[in-house]
Structures are given as C-alpha cells and as structure tokens.
N, C-alpha and C positions, 0 to 999 in steps of 0.2 A: 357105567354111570354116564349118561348122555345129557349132559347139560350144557348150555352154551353159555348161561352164566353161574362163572364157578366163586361164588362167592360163597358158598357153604364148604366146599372145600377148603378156600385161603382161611374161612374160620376155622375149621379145623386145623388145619394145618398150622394156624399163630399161635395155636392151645396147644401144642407141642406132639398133634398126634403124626404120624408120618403117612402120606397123604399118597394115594394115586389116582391121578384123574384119568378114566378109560371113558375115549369119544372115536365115531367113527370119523368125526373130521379133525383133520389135519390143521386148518385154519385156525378150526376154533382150542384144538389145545395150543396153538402159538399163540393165542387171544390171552390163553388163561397163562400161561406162561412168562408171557412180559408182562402181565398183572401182579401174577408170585412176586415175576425180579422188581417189580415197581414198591411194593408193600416190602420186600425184604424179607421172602417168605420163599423157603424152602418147598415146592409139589412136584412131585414126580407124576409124569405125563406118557402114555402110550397110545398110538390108536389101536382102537380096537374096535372090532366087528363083532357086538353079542346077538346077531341073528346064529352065529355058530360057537355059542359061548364055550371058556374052559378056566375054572381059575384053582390055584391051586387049595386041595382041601383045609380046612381050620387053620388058616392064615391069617382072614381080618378079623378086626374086632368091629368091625364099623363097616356097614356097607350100607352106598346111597344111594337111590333112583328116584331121579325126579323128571317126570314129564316124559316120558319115555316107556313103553313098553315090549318087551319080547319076553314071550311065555315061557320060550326054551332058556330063558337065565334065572328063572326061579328057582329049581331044584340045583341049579350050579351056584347060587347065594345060599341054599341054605347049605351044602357043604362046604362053602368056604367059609363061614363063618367059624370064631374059636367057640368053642361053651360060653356063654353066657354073652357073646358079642350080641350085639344091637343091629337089627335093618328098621331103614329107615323109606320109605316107600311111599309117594305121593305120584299116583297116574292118573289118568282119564278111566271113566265108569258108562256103561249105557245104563243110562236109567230111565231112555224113552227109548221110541223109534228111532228118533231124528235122525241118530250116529250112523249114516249109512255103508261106512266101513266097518263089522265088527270085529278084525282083528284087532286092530288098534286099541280096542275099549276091552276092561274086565267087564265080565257081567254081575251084577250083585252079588256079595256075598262071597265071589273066586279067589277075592285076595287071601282072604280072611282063612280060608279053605285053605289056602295054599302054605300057611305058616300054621297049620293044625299043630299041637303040641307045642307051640312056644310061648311067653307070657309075652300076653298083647298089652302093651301099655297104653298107647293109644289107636282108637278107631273110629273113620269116620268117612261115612257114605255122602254125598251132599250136591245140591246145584249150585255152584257157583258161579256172579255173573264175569262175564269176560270182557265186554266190550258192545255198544250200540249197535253196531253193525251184525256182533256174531251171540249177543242173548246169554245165555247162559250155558254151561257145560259141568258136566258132572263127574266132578273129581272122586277118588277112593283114597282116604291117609291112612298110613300102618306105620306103627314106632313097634316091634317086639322082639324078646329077647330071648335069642336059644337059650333052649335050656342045659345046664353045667355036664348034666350027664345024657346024652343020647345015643 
C-alpha cells in the first residue's frame, strides 16, 4: 500500500480494524506514524518494497492501493486476502496515448481481469481532471470481494 497520505488507513485503524501501512519510504511511514501518535491511533508500519512482493496467505481482510501500481502484487493480494475480505483498488488507467510510460498505467479492463471470480462491488474506468498544468488523467476504481470459498 503505497500512499503517502495515510488517512484511509488512521480511518481504519480508529474503526478498530488493526492496520498495516506497507511504503517503500521510510519518511513517509514516520509521516504517517506521528500522525497515528497525534490522533491516538494505534498503525503498524513496515517498509516494504512491492516490486518484489510477499505477504502472508489469507491473513487480511482488507487490503488497499491507492495510487500506486505493481503488477507483480496483484496475485500476492489476492492470496493474501481471508474469504470474503475486500480489496480496495484505485490506480492510474491508459485510456489514450498520452501515458508515455505504460508500465505505470493498467490498460482497460486489466484490473477488472485481474480480480475475475470475485464479487465486484464497485467499478469504474474514468478521466479525471488533475490540475491546469497536467489535464486530466485516467484513473481505474475496484472495491471486490473474494469469494468465501476458492
């Protein structure tokens, strides 16, 4: 989970779920860190490097990515997830040319591919704008939920 702002984690984590925030910077989970101790909120914090993912099998029930893509942790989310756990999944999408990097970006329809068999609560392909300078960019959102037996 590569975020640098961990504000969906302190949510979770003040709703009593027990929280681990994985960043490859060091910085930034001391960022989220003295934020937990600021709110009075218990998150456990590692760095971690998911260009060479491993996490242990049907342990979460919740797992988050936002803004952040590596292909190689998709199949490592969906065994870590318990039966019936939730991923929650919002990246970058190519939906033109423009994205002249295409690792970075899913291409249509790959996310959605990649969680086949699981009940997709929410789905959504989209251009959303970003800012004057940089136009708009085209996000993928996935909320879905293994299923109890696989």
């Amino acid at each position: 989970m590569h975020v640098l702002k961990y504000d969906r984690q302190l949510f979770l984590a003040q709703h009593g779920l027990k929280v681990y925030a994985l960043d490859i910077s060091e910085y930034a989970l001391k960022l989220a860190m003295q934020l937990a101790r600021s709110e009075d909120t218990i998150l456990e914090a590692a760095v971690y490097d998911l260009s060479n993912p491993w996490l242990p099998a049907g342990y979460f029930d919740v797992i988050l990515n936002f803004h952040f893509l590596e292909r190689a942790a998709i199949p490592v989310y969906r065994q870590a997830l318990t039966p019936g756990g939730l991923i929650f999944f919002d990246t970058y999408i190519r939906l033109d040319d423009r994205e002249d990097t295409p690792i970075y970006y899913l291409e249509p329809g790959e996310l959605l591919s990649s969680f086949e068999g699981y009940e997709v609560i929410h789905y959504a392909e989209e251009n959303l704008p970003q800012s004057e300078s940089h136009g708009e960019r085209g996000i993928v959102q996935l909320v879905a939920r293994k299923p109890e037996q696989s």
